[in-house]
ROVORO-898434 format. One record per residue (C-alpha): x, y, z. Coordinates in steps of 0.1 Angstrom, whole numbers, always signed. Layout:
<rs>
+-------+-------+-------+
!     x !     y !     z !
+-------+-------+-------+
!     X !     Y !     Z !
...
+-------+-------+-------+
</rs>
This chain:
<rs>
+-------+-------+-------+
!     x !     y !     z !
+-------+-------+-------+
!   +53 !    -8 !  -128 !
!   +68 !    -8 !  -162 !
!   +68 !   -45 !  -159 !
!   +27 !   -41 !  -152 !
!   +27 !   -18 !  -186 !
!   +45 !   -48 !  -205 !
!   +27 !   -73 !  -200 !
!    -7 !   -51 !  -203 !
!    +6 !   -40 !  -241 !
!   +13 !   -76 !  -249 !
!   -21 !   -92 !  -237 !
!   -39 !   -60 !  -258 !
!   -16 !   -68 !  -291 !
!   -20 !  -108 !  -288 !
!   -60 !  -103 !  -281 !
!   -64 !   -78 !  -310 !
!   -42 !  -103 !  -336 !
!   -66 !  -128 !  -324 !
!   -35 !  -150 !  -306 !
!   -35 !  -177 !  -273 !
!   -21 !  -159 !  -245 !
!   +18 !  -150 !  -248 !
!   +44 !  -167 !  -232 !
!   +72 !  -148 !  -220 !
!  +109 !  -160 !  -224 !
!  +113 !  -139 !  -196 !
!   +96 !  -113 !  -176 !
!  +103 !   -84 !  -201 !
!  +105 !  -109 !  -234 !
!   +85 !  -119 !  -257 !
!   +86 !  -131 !  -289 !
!   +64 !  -128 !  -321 !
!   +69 !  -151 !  -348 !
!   +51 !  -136 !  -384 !
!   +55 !  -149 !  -419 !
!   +90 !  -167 !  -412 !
!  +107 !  -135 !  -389 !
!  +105 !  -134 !  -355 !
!  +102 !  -100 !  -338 !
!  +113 !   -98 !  -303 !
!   +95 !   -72 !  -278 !
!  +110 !   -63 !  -253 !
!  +105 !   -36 !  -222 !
!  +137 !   -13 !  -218 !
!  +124 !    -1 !  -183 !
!  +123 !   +33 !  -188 !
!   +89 !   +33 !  -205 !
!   +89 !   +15 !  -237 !
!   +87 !    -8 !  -255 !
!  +109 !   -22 !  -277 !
!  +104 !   -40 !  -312 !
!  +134 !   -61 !  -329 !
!  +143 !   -83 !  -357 !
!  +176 !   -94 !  -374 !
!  +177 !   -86 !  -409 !
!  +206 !  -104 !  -422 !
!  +245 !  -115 !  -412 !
!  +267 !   -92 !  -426 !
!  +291 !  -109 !  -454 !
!  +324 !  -129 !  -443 !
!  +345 !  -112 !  -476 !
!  +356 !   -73 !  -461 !
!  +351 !   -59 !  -499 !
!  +316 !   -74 !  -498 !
!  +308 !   -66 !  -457 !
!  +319 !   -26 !  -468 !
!  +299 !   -25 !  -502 !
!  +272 !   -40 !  -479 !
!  +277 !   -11 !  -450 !
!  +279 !   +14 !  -476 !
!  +247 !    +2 !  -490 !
!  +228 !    +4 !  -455 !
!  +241 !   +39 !  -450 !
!  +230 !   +55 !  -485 !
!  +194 !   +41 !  -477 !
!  +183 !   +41 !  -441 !
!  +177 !   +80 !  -435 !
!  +158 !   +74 !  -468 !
!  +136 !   +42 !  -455 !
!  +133 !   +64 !  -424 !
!  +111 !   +89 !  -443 !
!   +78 !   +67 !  -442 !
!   +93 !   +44 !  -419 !
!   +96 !   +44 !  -376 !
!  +121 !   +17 !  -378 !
!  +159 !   +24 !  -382 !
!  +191 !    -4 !  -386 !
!  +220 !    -3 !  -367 !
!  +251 !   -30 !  -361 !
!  +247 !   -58 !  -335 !
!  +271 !   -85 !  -328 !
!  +259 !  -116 !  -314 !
!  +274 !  -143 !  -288 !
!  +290 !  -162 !  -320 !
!  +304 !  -128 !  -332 !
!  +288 !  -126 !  -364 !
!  +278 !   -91 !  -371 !
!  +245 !   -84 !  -384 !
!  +222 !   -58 !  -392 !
!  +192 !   -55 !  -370 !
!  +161 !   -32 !  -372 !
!  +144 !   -16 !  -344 !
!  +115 !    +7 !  -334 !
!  +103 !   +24 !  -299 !
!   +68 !   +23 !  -287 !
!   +60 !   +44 !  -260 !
!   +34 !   +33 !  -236 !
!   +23 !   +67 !  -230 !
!    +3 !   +63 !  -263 !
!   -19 !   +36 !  -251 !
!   -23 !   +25 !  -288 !
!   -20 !    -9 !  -300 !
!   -31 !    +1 !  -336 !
!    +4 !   +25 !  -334 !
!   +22 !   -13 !  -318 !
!   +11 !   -29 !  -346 !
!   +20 !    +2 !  -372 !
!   +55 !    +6 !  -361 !
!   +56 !   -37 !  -351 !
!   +46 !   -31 !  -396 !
!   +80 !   -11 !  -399 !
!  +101 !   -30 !  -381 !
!   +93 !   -63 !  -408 !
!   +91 !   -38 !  -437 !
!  +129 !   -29 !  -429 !
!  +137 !   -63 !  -422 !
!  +123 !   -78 !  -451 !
!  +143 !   -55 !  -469 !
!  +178 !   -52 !  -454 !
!  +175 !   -92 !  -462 !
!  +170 !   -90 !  -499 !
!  +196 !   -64 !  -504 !
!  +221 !   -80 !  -486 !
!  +213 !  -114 !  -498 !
!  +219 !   -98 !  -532 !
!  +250 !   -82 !  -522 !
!  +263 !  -118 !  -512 !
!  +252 !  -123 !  -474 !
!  +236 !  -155 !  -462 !
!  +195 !  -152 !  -460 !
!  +182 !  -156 !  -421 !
!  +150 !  -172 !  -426 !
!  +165 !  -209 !  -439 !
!  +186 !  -210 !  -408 !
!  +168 !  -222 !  -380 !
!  +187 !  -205 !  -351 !
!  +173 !  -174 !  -370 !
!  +140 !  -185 !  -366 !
!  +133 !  -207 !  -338 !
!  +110 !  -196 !  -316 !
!   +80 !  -209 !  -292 !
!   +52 !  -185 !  -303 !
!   +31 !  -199 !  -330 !
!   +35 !  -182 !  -368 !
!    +7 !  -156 !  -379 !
!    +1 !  -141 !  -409 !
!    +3 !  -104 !  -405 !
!    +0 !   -83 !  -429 !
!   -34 !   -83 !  -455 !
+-------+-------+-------+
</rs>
């Protein structure tokens, strides 16, 4: 069932952004490649949806990686303010350490204009955890093509 709510929420957000059909890495996967970042949704199968993109790597140096965690504390709850999306720590298979952003859509709210509202958060934070961490001497995502590889064609979408 959740599966069925999925896959109904994708096919209404790829029809309303004017896309080809999706296709699925797997059954509760997709991704969604816009201006360079690519947000993975996801269904957590316990009624929502899921939307997440990497930010940036978290600095080698452990004087830089703290000034960098320090940063991301003093201004999430502030981002959070006008913002759905939050940031929290993920370590990947390689065991870099990054920070991701992520937001929750329930499918209870049948709205694809609130989707593509919080999907809007998700690349606000994103776009800018990279720059401050980028100025704070991490490595920028978007260059690196395991970042960024993905099936999905790119869209534009924000005005």
């Amino acid at each position: 069932m959740a599966q069925d709510e999925f896959k109904r929420t994708i096919a209404g957000l790829w029809e309303r952004l004017g896309l080809e059909p999706p296709r699925f890495a797997e059954p509760n996967r997709v991704q969604l490649r816009i201006e360079g970042t690519t947000v993975v949704l996801t269904d957590n199968g316990r009624g929502s949806l899921i939307v997440e993109g990497i930010a940036a790597p978290l600095a080698a140096d452990a004087g830089t990686r703290g000034r960098q965690l320090r940063r991301v504390l003093e201004t999430n709850l502030g981002l959070l303010v006008g913002n759905e999306a939050g940031v929290y720590l993920k370590t990947r298979p390689n065991r870099d350490t990054v920070i991701a952003a992520r937001c929750v859509h329930r499918y209870a709210t049948a709205s694809i204009q609130r989707l593509i509202k919080k999907i809007e958060d998700t690349l606000e934070t994103i776009d800018y955890y990279e720059a401050e961490l980028k100025l704070m001497g991490g490595a920028a995502l978007r260059g690196r093509p395991s970042a960024t590889a993905s099936n999905e064609p790119e869209i534009i979408f924000r005005p």
